[in-house]
C-alpha positions as CSV (number, residue, x, y, z in Angstrom):
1,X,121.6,88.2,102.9
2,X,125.0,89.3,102.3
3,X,125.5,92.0,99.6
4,X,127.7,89.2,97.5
5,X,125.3,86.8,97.8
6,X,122.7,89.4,96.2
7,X,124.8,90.1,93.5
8,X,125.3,86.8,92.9
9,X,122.0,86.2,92.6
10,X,120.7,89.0,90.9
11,X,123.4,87.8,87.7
12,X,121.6,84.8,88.0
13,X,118.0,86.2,88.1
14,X,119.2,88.5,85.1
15,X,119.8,84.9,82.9
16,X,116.3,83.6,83.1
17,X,113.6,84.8,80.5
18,X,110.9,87.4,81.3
19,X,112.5,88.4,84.5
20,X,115.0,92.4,84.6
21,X,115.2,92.9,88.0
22,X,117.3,95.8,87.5
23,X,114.2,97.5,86.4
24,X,112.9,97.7,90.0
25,X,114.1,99.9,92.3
26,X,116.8,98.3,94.4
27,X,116.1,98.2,98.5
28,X,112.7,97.7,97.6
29,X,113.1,94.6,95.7
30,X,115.9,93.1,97.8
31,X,113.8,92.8,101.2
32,X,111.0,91.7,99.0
33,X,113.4,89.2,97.4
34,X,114.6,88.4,100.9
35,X,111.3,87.4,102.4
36,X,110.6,84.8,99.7
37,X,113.5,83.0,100.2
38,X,113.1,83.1,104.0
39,X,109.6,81.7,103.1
40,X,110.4,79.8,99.8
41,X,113.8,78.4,100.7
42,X,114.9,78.3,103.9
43,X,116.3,81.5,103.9
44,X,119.5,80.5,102.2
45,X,119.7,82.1,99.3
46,X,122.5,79.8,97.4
47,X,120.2,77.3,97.7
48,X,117.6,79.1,96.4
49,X,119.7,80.2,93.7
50,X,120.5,76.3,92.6
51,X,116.2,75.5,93.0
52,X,115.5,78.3,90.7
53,X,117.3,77.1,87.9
54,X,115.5,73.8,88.1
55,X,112.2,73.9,90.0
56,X,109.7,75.1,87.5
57,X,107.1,75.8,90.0
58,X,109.1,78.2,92.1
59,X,110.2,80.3,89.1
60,X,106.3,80.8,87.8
61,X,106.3,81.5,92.4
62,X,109.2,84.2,91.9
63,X,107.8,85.8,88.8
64,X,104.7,86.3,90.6
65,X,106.1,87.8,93.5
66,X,107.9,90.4,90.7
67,X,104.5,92.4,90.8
68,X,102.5,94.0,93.1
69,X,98.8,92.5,93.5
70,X,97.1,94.9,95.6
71,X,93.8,96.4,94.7
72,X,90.2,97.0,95.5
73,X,86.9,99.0,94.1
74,X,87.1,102.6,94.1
75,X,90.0,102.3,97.0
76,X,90.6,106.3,95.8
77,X,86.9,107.1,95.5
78,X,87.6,111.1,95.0
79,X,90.4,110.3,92.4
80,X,87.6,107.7,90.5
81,X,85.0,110.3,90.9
82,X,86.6,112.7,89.4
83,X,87.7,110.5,86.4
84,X,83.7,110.0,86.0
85,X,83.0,113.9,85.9
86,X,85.5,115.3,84.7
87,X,88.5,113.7,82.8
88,X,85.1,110.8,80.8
89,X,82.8,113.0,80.6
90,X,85.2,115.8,78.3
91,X,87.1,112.8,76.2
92,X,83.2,111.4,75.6
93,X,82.5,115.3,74.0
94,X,85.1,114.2,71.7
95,X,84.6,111.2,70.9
96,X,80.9,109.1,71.7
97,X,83.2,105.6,72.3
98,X,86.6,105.5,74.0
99,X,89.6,103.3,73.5
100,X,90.9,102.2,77.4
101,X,93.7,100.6,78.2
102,X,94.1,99.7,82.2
103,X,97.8,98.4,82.5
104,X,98.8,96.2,85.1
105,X,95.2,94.9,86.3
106,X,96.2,92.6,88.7
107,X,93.0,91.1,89.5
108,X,90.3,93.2,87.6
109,X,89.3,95.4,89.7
110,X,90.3,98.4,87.8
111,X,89.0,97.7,84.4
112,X,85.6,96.5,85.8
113,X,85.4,100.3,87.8
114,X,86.3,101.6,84.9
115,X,82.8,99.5,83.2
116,X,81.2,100.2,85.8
117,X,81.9,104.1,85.5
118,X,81.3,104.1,81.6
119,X,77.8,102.1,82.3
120,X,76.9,104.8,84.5
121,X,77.7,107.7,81.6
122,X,75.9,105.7,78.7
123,X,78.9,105.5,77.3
124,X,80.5,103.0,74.5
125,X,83.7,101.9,75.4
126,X,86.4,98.7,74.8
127,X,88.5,97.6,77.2
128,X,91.9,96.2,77.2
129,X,93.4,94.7,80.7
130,X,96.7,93.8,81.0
131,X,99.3,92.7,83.4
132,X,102.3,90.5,83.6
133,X,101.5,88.5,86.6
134,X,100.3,85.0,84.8
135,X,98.2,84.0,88.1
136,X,95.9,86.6,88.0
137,X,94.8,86.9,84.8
138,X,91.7,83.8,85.0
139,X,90.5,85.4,88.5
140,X,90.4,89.2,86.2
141,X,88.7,87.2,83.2
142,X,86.1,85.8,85.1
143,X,85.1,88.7,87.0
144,X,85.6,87.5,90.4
145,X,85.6,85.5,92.8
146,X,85.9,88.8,95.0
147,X,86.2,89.1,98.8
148,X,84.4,91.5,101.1
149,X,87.2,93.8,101.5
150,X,87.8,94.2,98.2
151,X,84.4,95.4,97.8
152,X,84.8,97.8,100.8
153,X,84.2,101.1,98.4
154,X,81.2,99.8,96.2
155,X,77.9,101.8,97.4
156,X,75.0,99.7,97.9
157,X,73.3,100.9,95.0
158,X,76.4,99.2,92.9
159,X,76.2,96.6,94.9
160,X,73.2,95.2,93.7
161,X,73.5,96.7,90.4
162,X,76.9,95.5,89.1
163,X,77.8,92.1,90.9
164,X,76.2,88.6,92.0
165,X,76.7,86.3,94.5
166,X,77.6,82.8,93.2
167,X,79.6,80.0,95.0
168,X,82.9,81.1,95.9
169,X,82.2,84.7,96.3
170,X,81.2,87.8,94.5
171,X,81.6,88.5,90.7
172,X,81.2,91.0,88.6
173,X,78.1,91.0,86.4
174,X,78.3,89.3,83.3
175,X,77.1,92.5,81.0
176,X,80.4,93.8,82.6
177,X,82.8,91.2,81.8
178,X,81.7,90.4,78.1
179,X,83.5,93.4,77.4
180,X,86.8,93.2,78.7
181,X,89.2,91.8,77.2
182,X,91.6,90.6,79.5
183,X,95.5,89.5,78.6
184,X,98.9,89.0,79.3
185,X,101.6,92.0,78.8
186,X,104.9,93.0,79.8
187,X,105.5,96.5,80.2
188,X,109.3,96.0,80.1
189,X,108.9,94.6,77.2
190,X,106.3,93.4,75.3
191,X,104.7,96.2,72.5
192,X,103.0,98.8,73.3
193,X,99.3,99.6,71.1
194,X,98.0,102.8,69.9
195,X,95.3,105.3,69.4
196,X,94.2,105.0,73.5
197,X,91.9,107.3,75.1
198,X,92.9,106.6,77.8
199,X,95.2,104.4,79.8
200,X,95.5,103.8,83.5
201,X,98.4,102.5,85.1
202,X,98.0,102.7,89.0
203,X,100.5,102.0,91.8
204,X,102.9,100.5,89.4
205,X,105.4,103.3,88.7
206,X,106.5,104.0,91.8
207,X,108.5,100.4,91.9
208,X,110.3,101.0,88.9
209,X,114.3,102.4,88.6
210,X,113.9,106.4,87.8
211,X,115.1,105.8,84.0
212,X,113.0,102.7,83.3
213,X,110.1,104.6,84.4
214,X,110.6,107.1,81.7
215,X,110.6,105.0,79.2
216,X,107.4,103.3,80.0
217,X,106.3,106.9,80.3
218,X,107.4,107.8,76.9
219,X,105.7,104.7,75.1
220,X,102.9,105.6,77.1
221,X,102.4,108.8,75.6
222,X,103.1,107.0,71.9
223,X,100.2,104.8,72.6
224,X,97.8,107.5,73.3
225,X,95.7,109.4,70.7
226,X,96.3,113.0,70.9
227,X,94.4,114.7,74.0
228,X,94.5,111.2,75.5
229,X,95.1,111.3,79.2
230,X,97.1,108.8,82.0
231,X,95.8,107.8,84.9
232,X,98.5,107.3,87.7
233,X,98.9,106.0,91.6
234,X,97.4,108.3,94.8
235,X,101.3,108.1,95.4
236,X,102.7,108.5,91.9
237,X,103.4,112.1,90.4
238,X,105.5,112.7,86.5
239,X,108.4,115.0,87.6
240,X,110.9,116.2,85.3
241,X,112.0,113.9,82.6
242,X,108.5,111.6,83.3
243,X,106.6,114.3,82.6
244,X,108.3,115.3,79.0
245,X,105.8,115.0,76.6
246,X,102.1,115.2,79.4
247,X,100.4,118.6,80.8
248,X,99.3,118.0,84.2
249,X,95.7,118.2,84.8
250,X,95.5,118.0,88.0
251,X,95.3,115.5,90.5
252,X,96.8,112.1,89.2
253,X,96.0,112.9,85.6
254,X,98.1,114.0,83.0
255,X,97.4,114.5,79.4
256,X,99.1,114.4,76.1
257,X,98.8,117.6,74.4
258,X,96.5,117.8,71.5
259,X,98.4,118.2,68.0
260,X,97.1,120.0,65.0
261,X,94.2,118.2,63.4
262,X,92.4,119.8,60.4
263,X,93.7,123.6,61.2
264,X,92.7,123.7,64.8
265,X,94.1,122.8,68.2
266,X,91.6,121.0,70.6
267,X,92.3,122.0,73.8
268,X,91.3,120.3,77.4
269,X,89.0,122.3,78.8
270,X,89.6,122.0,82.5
271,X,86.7,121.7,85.1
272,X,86.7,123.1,88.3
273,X,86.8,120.3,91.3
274,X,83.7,119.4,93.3
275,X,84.1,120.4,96.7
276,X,86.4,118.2,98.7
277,X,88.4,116.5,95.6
278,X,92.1,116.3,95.2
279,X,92.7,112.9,94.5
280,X,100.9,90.3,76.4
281,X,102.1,90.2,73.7
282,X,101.6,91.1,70.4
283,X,97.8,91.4,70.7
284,X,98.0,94.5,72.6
285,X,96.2,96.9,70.6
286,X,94.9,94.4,68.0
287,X,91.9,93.4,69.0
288,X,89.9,90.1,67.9
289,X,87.1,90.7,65.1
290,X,84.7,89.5,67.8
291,X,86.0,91.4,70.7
292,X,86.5,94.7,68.6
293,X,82.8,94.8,67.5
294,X,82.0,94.7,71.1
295,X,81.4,97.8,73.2
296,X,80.4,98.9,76.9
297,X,76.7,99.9,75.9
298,X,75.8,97.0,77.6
299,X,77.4,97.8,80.9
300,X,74.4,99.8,81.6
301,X,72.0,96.9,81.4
């Protein structure tokens, strides 16, 4: 593709709703952009220019291939392990149930690790999942189906514990998914909630332009509760600006800093690494009557 005929088209991607391509970094997105239209249209991209504006189908197709569906249990066991010892077990000293918020879910596997971890703590917890992609939201909702190499890092013991074979695959128990709540969200642009414990936003970052991932930084930190911590990519570290307003924990986790609160600072107490680790709309944050009174006791069933 000619760099005209990628301007061109990226003016024309700008005029259609939901879609700032100028959010994503730029090479990046214009060989992705470039192998959908050699699969999707011939590989002319004028062409593909005229079908978008008309052909329904392929612009939910293109939206899709916006964000990046990759995922699978525990993939970064040492990082997930240490969110279990460590980074839960001190925000559970503080508070008995926890507020999470696991951005950009693709197909569930995060927020179900994350059940799955809490389960194992005997701890209370609600859930939120979120991402933009429209196509995997029912897959994340009903907890499966999942294939064998997405289950690659589950131990046997979880194995049998946490999910069932049914037909089609493997899901997710159902004492898992009756407590996430799964849902649609922007983070361009749809609103941000509050008062998170903790929010985890994996392998997501690191496609953004440099300035539009500080401001999905900043209204990350606004969405946490003081002493709440982010959870980022193996890949991902908060340089400079992106890290204005978190203290680095250590590994992939940053925190925002407690504030005053009745006289006193609370301060993270950091724990010293096991051997061998290193590593939507306007619903967000308003929860349903029925979905708010439920919490992750039950994972542990």
């Amino acid at each position: 593709m000619r760099d005209s005929q990628y301007e061109q088209l990226k003016r024309s991607i700008v005029r259609l709703p939901t879609i700032d391509i100028d959010a994503y970094k730029t090479e990046q997105m214009r060989r992705r952009i470039e192998m959908f239209i050699a699969a999707h249209g011939g590989g002319d991209p004028v062409a593909f220019q005229r079908a978008l504006g008309t052909d329904k189908a392929l612009l939910a197709q293109f939206r899709d291939m916006l964000t990046i569906n990759v995922s699978e249990f525990f993939r970064d066991a040492q990082q997930f392990e240490r969110l279990r010892t460590d980074v839960l077990s001190e925000l559970l000293e503080r508070r008995p149930a926890l507020s999470i918020w696991s951005a950009a879910c693709s197909n569930g596997q995060e927020p179900y690790m994350l059940a799955i971890l809490l389960g194992e703590l005997g701890a209370r917890a609600r859930i939120l999942a979120t991402d933009f992609d429209r196509s995997v939201l029912p897959r994340a909702r009903a907890g499966g189906p999942y294939a064998a190499q997405d289950l690659r890092g589950v131990t046997a013991a979880r194995r049998v514990r946490y999910f069932v074979e049914r037909e089609g695959g493997t899901y997710v128990v159902d004492t898992l998914r009756a407590y996430i709540q799964v849902t649609e969200h922007n983070l361009l642009s749809s609103p941000y909630g509050r008062d998170y414990d903790l929010i985890v936003c994996r392998n997501v970052l690191i496609y953004f332009q440099a300035e539009v991932k500080v401001a999905i930084l900043r209204k990350f930190r606004v969405a946490l509760r003081p002493g709440g911590v982010l959870f980022i990519g193996g890949t991902e570290a908060l340089l400079g600006a992106e890290l204005e307003g978190f203290r680095p924990l250590g590994g992939n986790f940053y925190q925002r800093p407690a504030e005053e609160s009745a006289g006193r600072r609370v301060t993270w107490r950091r724990q010293p690494l096991r051997p061998g680790f290193g590593r939507a709309t306007s619903r967000l944050g308003r929860w349903s009557r029925h979905s708010a009174a439920r919490w992750c006791s039950a994972c542990r069933a």
